[in-house]
N, C-alpha and C positions, 0 to 999 in steps of 0.2 A: 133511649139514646138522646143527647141533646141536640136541638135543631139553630142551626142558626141562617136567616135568610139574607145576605149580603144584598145589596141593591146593583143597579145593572152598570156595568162598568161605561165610563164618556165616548170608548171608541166601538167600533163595533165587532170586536172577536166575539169567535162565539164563548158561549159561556153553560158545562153541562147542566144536564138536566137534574141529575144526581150523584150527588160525590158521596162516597160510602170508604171513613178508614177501617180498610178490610183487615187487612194484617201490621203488625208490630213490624214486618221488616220488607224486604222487596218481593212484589209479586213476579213470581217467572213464567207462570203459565195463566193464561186467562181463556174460556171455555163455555157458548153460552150453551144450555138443554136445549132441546129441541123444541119442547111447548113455546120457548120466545121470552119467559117470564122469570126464564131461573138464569143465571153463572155462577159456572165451580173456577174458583180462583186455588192456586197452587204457590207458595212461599217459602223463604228462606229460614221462613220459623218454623219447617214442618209438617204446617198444617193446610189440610182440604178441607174449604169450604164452599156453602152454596149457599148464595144470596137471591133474595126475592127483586128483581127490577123494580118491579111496584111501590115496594112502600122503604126500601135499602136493610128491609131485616133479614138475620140469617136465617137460613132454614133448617134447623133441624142443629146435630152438634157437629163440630169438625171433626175431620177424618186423622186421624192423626198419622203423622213417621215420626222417625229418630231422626231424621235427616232431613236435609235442604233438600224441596221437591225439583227434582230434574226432568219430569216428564207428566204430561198431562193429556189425555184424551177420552173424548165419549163416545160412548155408539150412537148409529144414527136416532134410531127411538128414543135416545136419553133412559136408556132404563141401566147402565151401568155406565161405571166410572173406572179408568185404568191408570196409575199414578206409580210413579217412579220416583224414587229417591239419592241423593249421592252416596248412600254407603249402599248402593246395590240392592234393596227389596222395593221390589214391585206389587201391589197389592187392587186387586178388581174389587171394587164398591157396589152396591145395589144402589142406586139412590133412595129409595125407599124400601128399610128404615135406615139408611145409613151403616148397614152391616158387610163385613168383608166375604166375600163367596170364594174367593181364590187369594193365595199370598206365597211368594215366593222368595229367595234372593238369587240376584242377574251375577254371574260370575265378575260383572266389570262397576267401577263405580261409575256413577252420574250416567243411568242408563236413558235414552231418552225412549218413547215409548208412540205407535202410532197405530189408529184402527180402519181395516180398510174398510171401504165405504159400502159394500154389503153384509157389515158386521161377523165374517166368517173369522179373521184373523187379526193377532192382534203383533205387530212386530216391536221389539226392545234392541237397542239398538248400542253399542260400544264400538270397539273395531271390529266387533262381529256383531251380526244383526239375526237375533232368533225369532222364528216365526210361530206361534202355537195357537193352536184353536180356539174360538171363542168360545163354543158351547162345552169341551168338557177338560179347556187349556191343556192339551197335551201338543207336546212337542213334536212339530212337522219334521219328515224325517230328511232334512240337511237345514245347514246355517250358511248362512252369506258371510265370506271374510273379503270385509271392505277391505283392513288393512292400513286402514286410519282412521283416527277416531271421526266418531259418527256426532252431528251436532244437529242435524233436523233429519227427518223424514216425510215420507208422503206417497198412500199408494194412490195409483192413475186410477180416474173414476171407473175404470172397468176392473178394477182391485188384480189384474195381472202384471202389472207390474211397481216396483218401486223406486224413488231416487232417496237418493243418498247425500245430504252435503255434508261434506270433512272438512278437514281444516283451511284446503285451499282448492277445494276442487268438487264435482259434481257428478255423481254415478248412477247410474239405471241400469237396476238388474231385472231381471225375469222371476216373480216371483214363483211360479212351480220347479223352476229348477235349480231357480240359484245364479243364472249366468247372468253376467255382465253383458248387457245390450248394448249400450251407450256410454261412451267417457273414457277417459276423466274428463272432464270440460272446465279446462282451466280456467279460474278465477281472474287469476295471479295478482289477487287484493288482501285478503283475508280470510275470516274460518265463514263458511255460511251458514250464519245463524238461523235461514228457514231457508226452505222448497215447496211450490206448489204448483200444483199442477191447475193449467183454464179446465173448466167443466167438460171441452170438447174432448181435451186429452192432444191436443195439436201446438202446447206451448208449456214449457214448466216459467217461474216466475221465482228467481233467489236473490236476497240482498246478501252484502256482503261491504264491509267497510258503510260509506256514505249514499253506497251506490245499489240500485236494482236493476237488474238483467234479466230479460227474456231471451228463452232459446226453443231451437226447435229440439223435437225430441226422436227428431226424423234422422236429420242431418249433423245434431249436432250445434250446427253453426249458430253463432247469434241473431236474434232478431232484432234490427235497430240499432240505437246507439245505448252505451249505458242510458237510466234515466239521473237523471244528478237533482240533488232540490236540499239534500239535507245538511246539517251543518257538525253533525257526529253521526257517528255508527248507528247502524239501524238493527235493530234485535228481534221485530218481527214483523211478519206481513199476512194480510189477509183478503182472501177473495169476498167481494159481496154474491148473494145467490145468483145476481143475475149474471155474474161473470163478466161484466164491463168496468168494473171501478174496483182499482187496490189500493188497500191500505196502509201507511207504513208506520211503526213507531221505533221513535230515535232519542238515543241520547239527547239528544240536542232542545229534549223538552216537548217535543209537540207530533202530533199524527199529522201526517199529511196522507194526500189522495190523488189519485195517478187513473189516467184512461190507461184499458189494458190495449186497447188499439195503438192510439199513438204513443202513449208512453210517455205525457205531457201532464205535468202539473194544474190538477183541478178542485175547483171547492177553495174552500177557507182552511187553515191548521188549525187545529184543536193544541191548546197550548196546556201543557202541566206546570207543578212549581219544582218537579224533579223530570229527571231521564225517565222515560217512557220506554218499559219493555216487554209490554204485553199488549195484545188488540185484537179486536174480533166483532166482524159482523153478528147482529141478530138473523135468526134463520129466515124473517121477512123481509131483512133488509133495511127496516125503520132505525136502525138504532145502532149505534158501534160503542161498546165499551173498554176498556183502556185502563190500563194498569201501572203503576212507578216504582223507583226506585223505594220511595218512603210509605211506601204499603197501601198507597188512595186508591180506588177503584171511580172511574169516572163514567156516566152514563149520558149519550147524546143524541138527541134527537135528531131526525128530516126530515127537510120540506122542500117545495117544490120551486125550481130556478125557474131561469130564461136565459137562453145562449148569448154570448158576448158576440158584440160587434168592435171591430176596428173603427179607426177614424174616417178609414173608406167605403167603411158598410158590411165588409166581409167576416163571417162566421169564423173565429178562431179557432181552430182544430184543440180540441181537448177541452174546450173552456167552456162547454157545461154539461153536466152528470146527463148520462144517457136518461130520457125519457119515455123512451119506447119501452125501456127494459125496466121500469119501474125505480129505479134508483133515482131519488134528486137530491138538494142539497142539505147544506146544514141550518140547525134551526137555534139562534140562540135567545135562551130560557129570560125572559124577565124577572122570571122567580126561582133562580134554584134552590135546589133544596139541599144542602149539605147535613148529611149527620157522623156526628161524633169525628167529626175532622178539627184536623188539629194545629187550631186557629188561636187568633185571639182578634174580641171584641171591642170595638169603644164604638159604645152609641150615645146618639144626641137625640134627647125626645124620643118619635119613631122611626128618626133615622137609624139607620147601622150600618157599619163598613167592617169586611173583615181586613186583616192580613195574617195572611199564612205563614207561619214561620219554622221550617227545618230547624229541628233541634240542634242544636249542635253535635250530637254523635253522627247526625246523619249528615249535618254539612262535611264533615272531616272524611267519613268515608266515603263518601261519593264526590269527593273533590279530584279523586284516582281517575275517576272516569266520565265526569263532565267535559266535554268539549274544551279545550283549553285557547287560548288565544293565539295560538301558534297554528290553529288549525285555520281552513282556507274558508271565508265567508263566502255565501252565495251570491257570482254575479247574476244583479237581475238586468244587464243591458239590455236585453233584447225584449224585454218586455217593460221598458221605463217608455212612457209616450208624452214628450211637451207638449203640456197646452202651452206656453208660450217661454219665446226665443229670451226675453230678457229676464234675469232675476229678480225676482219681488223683495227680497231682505238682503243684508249682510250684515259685516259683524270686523274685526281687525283680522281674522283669516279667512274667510270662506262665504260664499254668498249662496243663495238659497232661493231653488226653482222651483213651481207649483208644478207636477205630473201625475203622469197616471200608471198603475203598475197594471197592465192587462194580463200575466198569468194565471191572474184565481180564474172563478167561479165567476164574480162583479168586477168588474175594474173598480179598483181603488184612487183616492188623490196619496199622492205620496210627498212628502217633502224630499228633494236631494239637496244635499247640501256640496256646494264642492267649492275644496281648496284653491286657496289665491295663490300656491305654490307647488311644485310641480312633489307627490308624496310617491318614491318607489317600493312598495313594500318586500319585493325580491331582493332590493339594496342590499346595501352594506348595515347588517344586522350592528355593525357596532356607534351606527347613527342615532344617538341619542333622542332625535325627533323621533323615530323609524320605532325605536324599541319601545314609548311612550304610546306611540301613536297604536300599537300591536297589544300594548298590556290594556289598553283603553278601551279598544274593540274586542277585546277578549271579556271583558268585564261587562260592558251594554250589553253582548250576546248572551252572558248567562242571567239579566234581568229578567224579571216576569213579574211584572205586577202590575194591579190595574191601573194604579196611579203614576205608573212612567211610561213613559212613548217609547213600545218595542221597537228593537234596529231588526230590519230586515234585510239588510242586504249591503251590499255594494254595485255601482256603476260607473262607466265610462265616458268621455267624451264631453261634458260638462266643463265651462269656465274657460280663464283663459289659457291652461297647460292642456286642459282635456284628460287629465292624470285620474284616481279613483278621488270617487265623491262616495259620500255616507246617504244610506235610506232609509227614510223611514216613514210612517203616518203620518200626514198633512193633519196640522189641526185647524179644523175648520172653525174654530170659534177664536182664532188667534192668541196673539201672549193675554198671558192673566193681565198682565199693565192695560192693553188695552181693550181688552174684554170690558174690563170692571170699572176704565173712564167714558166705557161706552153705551153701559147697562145702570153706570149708578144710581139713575133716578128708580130703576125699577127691583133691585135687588133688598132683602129684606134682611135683616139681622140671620136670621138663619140660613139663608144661602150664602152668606157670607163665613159663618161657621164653619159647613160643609166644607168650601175651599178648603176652610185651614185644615180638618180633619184628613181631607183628602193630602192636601201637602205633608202631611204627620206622619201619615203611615204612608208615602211612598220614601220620605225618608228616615224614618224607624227603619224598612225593609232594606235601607241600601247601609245602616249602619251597623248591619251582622257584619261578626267578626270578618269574614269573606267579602267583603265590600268592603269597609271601613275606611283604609289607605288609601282608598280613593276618593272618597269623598267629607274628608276633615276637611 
C-alpha cells in the first residue's frame, strides 16, 4: 500500500495516528477484537473486514455479503464474528480462518444484530427481535415483538436484560421472557441510532438527532438535561472501559467526547473530511477508532491531561478525562501515517502536504446528508471567556476580540468576531443579508482542512448590538501581511514556498465543485 506522510497541521487539532481506506464505500459498523490489535469494520460494499492496528494491513480476506452490512458484533474472547446484512442473512465467522460456522436468513431486512456480554446469546433484531444461542444457534423459545423497527440494541452487563431503540422511542425488555420492563421512553427527536448501557447497569446512554440522553433504567426518567455539542446527527456512541468518558460520531464530521457524570463536553474533536458513522473504544482504552461516510478508517491515540481551571482558579466540571479511571486525553501524531487514502500530493524538496479530496460521486451523495446550513450552529456563549473588554482588529463590518473557549480538555484562544450591525437569524428568512449570511455559515461549517481556520461556533453578547458573533481559532502568529513584514529578515526562499503551497491547497480544497460559488 502506498504511504504518504502529511506534515503536522499550523493549529493544533488533533491529527490520527493511522488512517487506513478500508472500504470502497461507507463504513456502518466498526468493532475492535479483544486482543486490542485487530478491528472488524462492516460496509456498504458488503464486505467484513479485519485490520491489523499496527501496521493498517488487512488480516486475512474479507468476509463477504450480497448486501449492505446492517449489523455487526463480537464475542467477548474475540473468537467469533456475527454480521448482518440488508437483504436479511446473518452469518457467524470464526476469526480464525475466516470461515463461516453458522449462516442463516432473518425473516426482516436490515436486521441489526447484538451479543450479550457472557457470550451465551446472540439477538437479531427488525420489529421483532430473535434471541438464539451461541454455542449450537438455536432458537430460544419466544421472540420479542417490539412493533417498530429496531435500530440499535444492547443487552445490560448482567445479559438479563435488553433495550431496544426504534424509531422514536426506547424499550427494555426482560430477556428470559420477553416482557417489556421499561418504556417507551420517548425521544420525541428522531430513530435512535444506538443504546448503551454504563458498565454499573444504573444508566442507558442513546443519541438521537444532534442530541445524547441519559436515563435511568429504574424509573425511566431522564437524567440531566439533553447533552447538545453536535452540529448534525449522531449515528454512534461508545463507552470507554472505564465507563466515564463517551464517544460520539456525527455527521457533522467529527467525534466528540462527553463525561458520563456531568454530561459536559471534553477533550478535543477528532475531525474527519466526511460524516462520521462509526466509533469505538480500544478494549484498554488507549485508542478510539473511527470510521466515515467515504470508507477511511481513522486510528487515535492518548495521553495524559491536566484539569482546567477558570479565570477564578476553580476546576471546571467535565473539563478533564478522568484520571483515576485510566482514561486521559488525545494525543496528536506528528507523524501520521496514512495508507492508500485517497489523497493527493504536491511536495517540495522533503516537504509534503496532503489534501484530501472526495471524489465527486462521493461529494454528490453525501451532500443528502451533510449538515446543511439551515441547521442550528453550536452556541459556545457559555464557555467564550475575555481576556480583554476592547477589540484588538476590525474590518468595514465586524471587529474581532481575543478569548478563550474553556469547554475542551485545554482552554483554547479563539478569535470572535462580531457584527457592527445587529444579524437576527430567526428573521425574516426573505432578508437577503439573513439568507447570505446562513448559506455562508453553512458552507465554513462543512470546511475541513488543514489549511483553513475551522468555524466553531457561535456567541453572544459581543459588540455594540450584542447580536451573534462568529468563532473560531485565534491565530496566534497573526495575518500573513504581518507575519511576513515581521519575520522577513529571517524567512528563507523555502518557507516562503511552503506559504504558497499551503495557500494552494486550502484553496484547490475550497474549489470543489461544492464550494466553488462561493469562492470565485
Amino acid at each position: 500500500m502506498s504511504r504518504i506522510m502529511p506534515r503536522r497541521s499550523y493549529n493544533n487539532s488533533a491529527r490520527p495516528h493511522l488512517a487506513i481506506h478500508a472500504h470502497d464505500k461507507v463504513i456502518r459498523r466498526l468493532v475492535y477484537l479483544q486482543d486490542g490489535r485487530h478491528v472488524v469494520t462492516g460496509s456498504d460494499d458488503g464486505a467484513v473486514r479485519i485490520w491489523n492496528v499496527e501496521n493498517g494491513e488487512q488480516h486475512g480476506s474479507s468476509m463477504e455479503h450480497n448486501s449492505e452490512i446492517s449489523g455487526l458484533a463480537v464475542t467477548r474472547e474475540g473468537a467469533k464474528i456475527v454480521s448482518g446484512a440488508d437483504n436479511g442473512s446473518i452469518k457467524i465467522w470464526e476469526v480464525e480462518p475466516h470461515e463461516i460456522v453458522h449462516e442463516w436468513t432473518h425473516p426482516e431486512n436490515y436486521p441489526i444484530v447484538a451479543i450479550s456480554p457472557d457470550d451465551r446469546l446472540v439477538a437479531v433484531g427488525g420489529r421483532k427481535v430473535f434471541l438464539y444461542s451461541m454455542d449450537g444457534m438455536q432458537l430460544v423459545n419466544h421472540s420479542i415483538d417490539v412493533g417498530r423497527t429496531v435500530w440499535s440494541m444492547s443487552f445490560s452487563p448482567a445479559s438479563d436484560k435488553l433495550a431496544c431503540g426504534t424509531d422514536d422511542d426506547i424499550r427494555v425488555y426482560e430477556v428470559a421472557s420477553g416482557t417489556l420492563l421499561l418504556g417507551p421512553l420517548e425521544s420525541k427527536r428522531d430513530v435512535i441510532g444506538c443504546v448503551l448501557w454504563s458498565l454499573d447497569g444504573n444508566k442507558l446512554f442513546s443519541c438521537s438527532d444532534e442530541t445524547i440522553r441519559c436515563w435511568s433504567p429504574n424509573s425511566g426518567e431522564p437524567i440531566g438535561q439533553p447533552w447538545v455539542g453536535h452540529a448534525g446527527s449522531i449515528n454512534a456512541i461508545s463507552l470507554s472501559p472505564s465507563g466515564s468518558v463517551l464517544a460520539s460520531a456525527s455527521w457533522d464530521e467529527t467525534v466528540c467526547f462527553w463525561d458520563t457524570t456531568s454530561g459536559l463536553p471534553i477533550g478535543q474533536h477528532l475531525r474527519h473530511f466526511e460524516g462520521v458513522t462509526a466509533v469505538c473504544f480500544s478494549p484498554s482504552g488507549e485508542s478510539v477508532a473511527s470510521g466515515s461516510w467515504d470508507g477511511m478508517m481513522y486510528l487515535w491515540r492518548v495521553s495524559g491531561s491536566d484539569p482546567i481551571e477558570n479565570q477564578e482558579g476553580q476546576t471546571i466540571p467535565g473539563s478533564s478525562l478522568s484520571r483515576s479511571t485510566g482514561y486521559k486525553g488525545l494525543q496528536s501524531d506528528s507523524d501520521p501515517l496514512y495508507l492508500s487514502a485517497p489523497a493527493r500530493a504536491i511536495a517540495l524538496n522533503a516537504l509534503s502536504i496532503i489534501h484530501p479530496t472526495p471524489s465527486p460521486a462521493v461529494e454528490r451523495a453525501s451532500q443528502s446528508s451533510r449538515p446543511s446550513e439551515s441547521q442550528p450552529s453550536p452556541d459556545l456563549t457559555p464557555y467564550i471567556v475575555r481576556t480583554d473588554n476592547h477589540y484588538l482588529a476590525g474590518g468595514s463590518f465586524g471587529d474581532i476580540y481575543r478569548c478563550r473557549y474553556v469547554g475542551g480538555l485545554e482552554p483554547k484562544e479563539v478569535a470572535v468576531k462580531a457584527f457592527r450591525f445587529r444579524i437576527a437569524m430567526e428573521g425574516d428568512t426573505d432578508d437577503r443579508s439573513v439568507k447570505m449570511l446562513r448559506r455562508e455559515l453553512g458552507i465554513w461549517k462543512r470546511l475541513n482542512h488543514i489549511n483553513i481556520v475551522p468555524f466553531l461556533g457561535i456567541a453572544y453578547g459581543f459588540g455594540m448590538s450584542g447580536s451573534m458573533s462568529l468563532v473560531s481559532l485565534w491565530m496566534s502568529n497573526d495575518t500573513l501581511h504581518n507575519f511576513l513584514a515581521k519575520h522577513d529578515d529571517s524567512l528563507g526562499v523555502m518557507h516562503r514556498l511552503q506559504f504558497l503551497l499551503d495557500i494552494a491547497n486550502g484553496l484547490h480544497y475550497c474549489k470543489m465543485p461544492y464550494y466553488f460559488s462561493s469562492v470565485q
